[in-house]
N, C-alpha and C positions, 0 to 999 in steps of 0.2 A: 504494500500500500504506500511505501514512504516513497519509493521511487517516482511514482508517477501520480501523485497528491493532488493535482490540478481535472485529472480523468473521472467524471463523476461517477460512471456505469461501473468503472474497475473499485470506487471507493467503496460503492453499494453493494458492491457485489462482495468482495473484502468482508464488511460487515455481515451481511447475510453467510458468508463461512462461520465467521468466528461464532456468532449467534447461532448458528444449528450445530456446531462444536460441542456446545459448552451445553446443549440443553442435556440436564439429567447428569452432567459429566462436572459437578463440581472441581474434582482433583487436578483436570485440565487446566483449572482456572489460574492457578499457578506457574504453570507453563508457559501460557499465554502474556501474563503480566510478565516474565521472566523473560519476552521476547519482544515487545514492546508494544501487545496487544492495545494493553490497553492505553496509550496515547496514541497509536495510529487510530484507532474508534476514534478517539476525543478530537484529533485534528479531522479525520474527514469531517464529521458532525460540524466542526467550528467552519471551514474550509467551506461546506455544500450547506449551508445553515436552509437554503431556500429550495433543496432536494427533500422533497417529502420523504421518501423511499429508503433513500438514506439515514435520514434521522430514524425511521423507525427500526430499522432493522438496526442503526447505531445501538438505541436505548437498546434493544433486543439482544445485543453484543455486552453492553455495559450490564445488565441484567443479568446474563449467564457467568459473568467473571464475578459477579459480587455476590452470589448464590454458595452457600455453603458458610464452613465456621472461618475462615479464614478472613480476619481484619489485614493482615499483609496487602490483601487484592482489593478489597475495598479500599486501605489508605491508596495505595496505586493509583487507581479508578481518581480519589480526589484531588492526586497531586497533580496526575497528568490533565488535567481538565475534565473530564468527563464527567461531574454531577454539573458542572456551570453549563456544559454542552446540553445536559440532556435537562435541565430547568427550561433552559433556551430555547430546545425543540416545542 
């Protein structure tokens, strides 16, 4: 997603992986944040603020990282941007 940040179809679509990833699959969540999941979400969301699509499957993304007992990927989630992102949406 970092490479080409300006492509909205490849942002959405980015999100829409991470977000069917992560449903039911807490443990992943980890991984993800440990890859920079979760501030690529946070930038496309900031980046495509006026793509429907995106934002939803964003929150949809920031939804499956923050699901389970792990505050690690929830602070993640808020440093990298993505509770301002998904207020926003």
């Amino acid at each position: 997603m970092g490479t080409y940040g300006a492509h909205v179809e490849l942002q959405r679509m980015g999100c829409v992986a991470l977000s069917r990833m992560l449903v039911g699959n807490a443990e992943l969540a980890e991984r993800v944040v440990a890859v920079g999941g979760a501030s690529a979400v946070a930038v496309a969301m900031n980046t495509h603020g006026s793509d429907l699509e995106t934002q939803l499957w964003g929150c949809g993304a920031l939804s499956g990282i923050t699901t389970g007992d792990s505050s690690l990927c929830t602070e993640a989630v808020v440093l990298a941007g993505g509770a301002s992102a998904a207020v926003a949406a």
